[in-house]
N, C-alpha and C positions, 0 to 999 in steps of 0.2 A: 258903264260909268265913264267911259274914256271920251265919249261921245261931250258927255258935259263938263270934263274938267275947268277947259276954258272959263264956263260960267259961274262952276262952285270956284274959281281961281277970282274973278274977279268980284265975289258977295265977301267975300274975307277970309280970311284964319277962323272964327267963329262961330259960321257956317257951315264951312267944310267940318269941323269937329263935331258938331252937332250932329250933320249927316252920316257922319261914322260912327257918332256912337249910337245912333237911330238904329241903322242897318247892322250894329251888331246886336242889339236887344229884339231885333226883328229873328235874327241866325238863331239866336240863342230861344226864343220863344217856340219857333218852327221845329228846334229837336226835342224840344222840350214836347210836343202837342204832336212828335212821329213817337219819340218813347210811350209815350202814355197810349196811344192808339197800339203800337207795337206789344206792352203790358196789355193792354184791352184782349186784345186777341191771343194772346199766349195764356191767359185766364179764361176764356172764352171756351177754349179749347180742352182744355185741364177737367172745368169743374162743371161748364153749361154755361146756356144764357145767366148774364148778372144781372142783379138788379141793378135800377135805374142807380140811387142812392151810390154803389158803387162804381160804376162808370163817372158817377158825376165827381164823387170823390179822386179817383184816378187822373179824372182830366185838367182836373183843380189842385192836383198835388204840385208841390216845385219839383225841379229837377234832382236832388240831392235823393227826396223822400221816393223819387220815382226808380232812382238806381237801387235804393233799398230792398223794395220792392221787385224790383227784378229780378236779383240774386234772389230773392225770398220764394217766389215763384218754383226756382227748381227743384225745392226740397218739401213746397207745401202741400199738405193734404187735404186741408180745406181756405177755402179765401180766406177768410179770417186770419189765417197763419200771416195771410201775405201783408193785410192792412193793419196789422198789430203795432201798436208804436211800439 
């Protein structure tokens, strides 16, 4: 980014805020979509292959429902424990 300041400096204040809050929804999506692939595989491993239905669920959860589920992970017996609202 240091490379461009000069030209995100001279598009405006507007701009550059724009681009900052872009790239942090980008940060934030990217942990969001390693959690879930991280849950994927720590479930994977637990209970067998998932089904599709569940993978698709997991990669589609937010991050809140993902931490949930995380914790829920170390104590579950069967997946269901983990996707239980």
């Amino acid at each position: 980014m240091r490379d461009l300041t000069p030209v995100v400096d001279r598009l405006g204040p507007e701009t550059k805020e724009a681009m900052v809050t872009t790239a942090e929804q980008l940060r934030t999506e990217g942990r969001a979509e390693g959690q879930a692939e991280m849950l994927l595989d720590q479930l994977s491993l637990k209970f067998g292959p998932l089904p599709e239905q569940v993978v698709q669920f997991i990669r589609t959860a937010d991050p809140a429902r993902l931490r949930t589920m995380s914790h829920r992970v170390l104590t579950a017996t069967v997946v269901d424990e983990v996707l239980a609202q």
